[in-house]
C-alpha positions, -999 to 999 in steps of 0.1 A, spaced: 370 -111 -485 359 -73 -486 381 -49 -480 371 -14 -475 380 20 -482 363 45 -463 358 87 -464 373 108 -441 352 127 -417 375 150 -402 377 186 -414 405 198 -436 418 160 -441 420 154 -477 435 121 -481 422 93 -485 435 55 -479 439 40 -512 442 52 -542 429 41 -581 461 30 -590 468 9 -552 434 -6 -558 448 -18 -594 480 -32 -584 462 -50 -554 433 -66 -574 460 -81 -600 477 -101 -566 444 -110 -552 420 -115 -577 395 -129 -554 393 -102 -534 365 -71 -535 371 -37 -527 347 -13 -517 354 21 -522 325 47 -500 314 72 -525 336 104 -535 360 93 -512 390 103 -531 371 135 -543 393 158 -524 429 143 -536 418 147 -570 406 108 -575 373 105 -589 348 71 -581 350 63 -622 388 59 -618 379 33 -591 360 16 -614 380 16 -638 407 2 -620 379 -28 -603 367 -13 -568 327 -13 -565 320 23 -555 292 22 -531 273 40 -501 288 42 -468 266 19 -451 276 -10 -472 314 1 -470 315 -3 -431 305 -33 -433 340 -46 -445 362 -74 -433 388 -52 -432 387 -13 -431 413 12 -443 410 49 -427 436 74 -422 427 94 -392 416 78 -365 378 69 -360 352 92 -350 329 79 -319 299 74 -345 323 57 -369 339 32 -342 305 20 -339 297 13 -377 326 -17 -376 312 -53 -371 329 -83 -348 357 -103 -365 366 -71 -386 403 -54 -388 407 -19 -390 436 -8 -399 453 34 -403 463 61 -376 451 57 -344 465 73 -319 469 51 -292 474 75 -266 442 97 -270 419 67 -282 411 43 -251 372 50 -258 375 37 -292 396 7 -279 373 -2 -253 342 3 -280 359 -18 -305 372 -47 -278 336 -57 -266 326 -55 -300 350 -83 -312 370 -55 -340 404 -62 -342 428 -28 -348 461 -25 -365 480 14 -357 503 26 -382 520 45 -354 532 14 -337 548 -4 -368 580 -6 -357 611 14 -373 631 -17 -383 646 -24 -419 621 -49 -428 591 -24 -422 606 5 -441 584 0 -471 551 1 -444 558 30 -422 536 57 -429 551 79 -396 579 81 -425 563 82 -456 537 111 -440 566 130 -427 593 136 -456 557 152 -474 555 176 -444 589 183 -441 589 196 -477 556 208 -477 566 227 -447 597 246 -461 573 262 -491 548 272 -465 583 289 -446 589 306 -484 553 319 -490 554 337 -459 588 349 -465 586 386 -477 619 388 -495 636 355 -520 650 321 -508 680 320 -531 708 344 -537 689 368 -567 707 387 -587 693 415 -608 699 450 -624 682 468 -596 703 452 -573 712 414 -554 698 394 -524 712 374 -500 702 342 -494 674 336 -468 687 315 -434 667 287 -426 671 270 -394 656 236 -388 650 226 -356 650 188 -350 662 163 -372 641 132 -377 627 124 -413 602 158 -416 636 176 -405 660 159 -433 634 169 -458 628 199 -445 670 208 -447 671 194 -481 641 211 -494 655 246 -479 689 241 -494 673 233 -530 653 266 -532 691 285 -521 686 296 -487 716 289 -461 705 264 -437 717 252 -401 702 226 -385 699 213 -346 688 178 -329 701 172 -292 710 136 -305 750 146 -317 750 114 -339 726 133 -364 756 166 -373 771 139 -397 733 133 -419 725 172 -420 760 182 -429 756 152 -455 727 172 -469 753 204 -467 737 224 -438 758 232 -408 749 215 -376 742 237 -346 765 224 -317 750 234 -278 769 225 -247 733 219 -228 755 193 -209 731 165 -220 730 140 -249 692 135 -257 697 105 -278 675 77 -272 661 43 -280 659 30 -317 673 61 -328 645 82 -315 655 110 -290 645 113 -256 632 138 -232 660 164 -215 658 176 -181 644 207 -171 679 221 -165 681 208 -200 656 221 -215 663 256 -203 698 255 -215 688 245 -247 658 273 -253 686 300 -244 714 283 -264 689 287 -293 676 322 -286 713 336 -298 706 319 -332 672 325 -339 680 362 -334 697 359 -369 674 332 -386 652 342 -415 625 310 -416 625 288 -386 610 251 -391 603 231 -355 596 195 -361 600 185 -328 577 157 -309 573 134 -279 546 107 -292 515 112 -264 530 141 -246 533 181 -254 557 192 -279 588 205 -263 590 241 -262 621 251 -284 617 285 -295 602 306 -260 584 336 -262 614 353 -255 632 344 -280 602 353 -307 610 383 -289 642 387 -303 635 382 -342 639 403 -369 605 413 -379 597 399 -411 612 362 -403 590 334 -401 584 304 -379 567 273 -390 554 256 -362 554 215 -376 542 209 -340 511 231 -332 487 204 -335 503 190 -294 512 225 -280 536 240 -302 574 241 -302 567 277 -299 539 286 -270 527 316 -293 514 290 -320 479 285 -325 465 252 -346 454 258 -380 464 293 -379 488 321 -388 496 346 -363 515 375 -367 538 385 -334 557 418 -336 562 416 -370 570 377 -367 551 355 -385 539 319 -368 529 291 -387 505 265 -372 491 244 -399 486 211 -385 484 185 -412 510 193 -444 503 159 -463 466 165 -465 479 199 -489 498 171 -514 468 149 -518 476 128 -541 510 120 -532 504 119 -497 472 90 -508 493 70 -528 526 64 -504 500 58 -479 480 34 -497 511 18 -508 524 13 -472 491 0 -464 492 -23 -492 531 -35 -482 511 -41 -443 487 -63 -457 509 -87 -475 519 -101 -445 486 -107 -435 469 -121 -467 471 -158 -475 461 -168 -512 454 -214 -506 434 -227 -536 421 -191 -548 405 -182 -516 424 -154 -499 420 -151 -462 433 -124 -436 456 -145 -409 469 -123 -382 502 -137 -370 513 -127 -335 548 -140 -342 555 -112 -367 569 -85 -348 557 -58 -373 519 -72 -367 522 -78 -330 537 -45 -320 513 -26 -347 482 -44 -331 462 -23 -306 432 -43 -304 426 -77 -308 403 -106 -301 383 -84 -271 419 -70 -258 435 -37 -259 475 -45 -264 
């Protein structure tokens, strides 16, 4: 069996799939097994192709690469790459199911079979193999420093012989995993933080981190299915956005983490209320790659509003490299263990639909999108 690491194509992504030290760890399970690793693929996240040899990948063009049994990416495939996979192979990283029907259809007439990361399911068993998770406590912290740089005064109460600050307050809106990290990463570098999710059930995990939980009477309780939160009403939403407005008038560094998978990001933080900020305070927009929590965000950029800086950066675990390769690989690795089978020496991928981690993850398989 030949399993595959490929480059990324897309601009600005630095990660890459698997790294030296995943490819070690595997090859000493599976000894049978070949990896191919496509030339300066872990270049960017500081991995070089003679660590790869070192650890026993074969570093080789990408031609040769694509012609795996099994592939590991992290973005999603390009049009061009969707068409370098051959029949019976399993590709397996982020898909995105709800913006990639062409590749689905491309890859279920060609016989590929496709594993999303996005659709392993958030269940004890799967911890150790969810990247959504893995991907976002590097945001969430990466996130918070981004909030600091563009911060003109300290985080932390300073105090000196000139004079003393106050602490900066950070306000974290939305409280899944990026949003814990991003709370515990702002309370680390000093600032005062409050935090706010319209699921109630998370005041007692930010308080546990020793922010204050924002409490709104919006008249709704947005908590959802598997612990995920679900979608207000308009009357709602606009209860919410001017619930918040009052706070963010007073909030130093704003983090938004907020996301509906294959819809817009809700709008949390309105023009109006951008409005209303201190010049000087900053708003980090973890959503500006689907819309924005804040309508004044624009992808990949910084934007400067009355004074009020907007950040839009729109992948945070492609600026931690290396860490952000290495939990991936490793989740990827975890993933595959319930795939391989080692009988006699000869290890062979078996797909088995009764595993509800593979049969939820699969999108594509054996000519059919799931």
């Amino acid at each position: 069996m030949k399993i595959g690491i490929v480059k990324e194509s897309i601009k600005g992504e630095t990660r890459v799939a698997g790294t030296p030290d995943i490819v070690k760890r595997f090859l000493g399970k599976y000894s049978d097994v070949e990896i191919l690793v496509e030339k300066g693929a872990g270049e960017a996240a500081g991995f070089l192709d003679d660590a790869y040899i070192e650890a026993g990948a074969k570093v080789l063009a990408a031609a040769t690469v694509w012609k795996s049994d099994l592939i590991l990416k992290v973005n999603p495939a390009s049009d061009a790459e969707a068409k370098k996979v051959e029949k019976g192979c399993l590709v397996i990283g982020y898909m995105d199911p709800f913006a990639s029907e062409k590749t689905f259809k491309t890859w279920a007439k060609a016989g590929v079979n496709a594993i999303s990361v996005e659709r392993i399911p958030r269940i004890s068993r799967a911890q150790s193999m969810d990247a959504l998770s893995s991907q976002a406590n590097l945001a969430g912290y990466r996130a918070v420093l981004e909030g600091a740089a563009h911060y003109n005064k300290f985080f932390p109460v300073m105090m000196t012989a000139a004079g003393s600050s106050k602490p900066a307050k950070a306000i974290i809106l939305g409280v899944g995993v990026a949003g814990l990290q991003a709370i515990a990463t702002a309370k680390r570098l000093g600032a005062s933080v409050e935090a706010f999710d319209i699921r109630p059930e998370t005041a007692e995990q930010v308080e546990s981190l020793g922010a204050k939980f924002i409490k709104l009477d919006i008249g709704e309780d947005g908590s959802g299915d598997g612990g995920y939160a679900k979608e207000l009403s308009e009357e709602g939403k606009k209860k919410q956005q001017a619930a918040l407005q009052e706070y963010l008038k007073k909030a130093d560094v704003v983090i938004t983490t907020a996301l509906i998978p294959g819809r817009p990001a809700p709008v949390l933080v309105t023009k109006e209320a951008v409005k209303g900020m201190k010049p000087g305070s900053v708003i980090v927009d973890m959503a500006a790659a689907s819309g924005g929590n804040c309508p004044l965000s624009k992808a990949d950029e910084v934007v400067d509003v009355d004074g009020v800086k907007i950040v839009g950066y729109t992948n945070y675990p492609a600026m931690m490299p290396a860490d952000a390769s290495q939990f991936y690989g490793k989740n990827l690795q975890n993933l595959l263990q319930l795939m391989l089978e080692t009988t006699d020496g000869k290890t062979e991928l078996k797909i088995n639909l009764e595993d509800e981690i593979i049969a939820k993850s699969l999108v594509v398989y054996e000519g059919e999108i799931k």
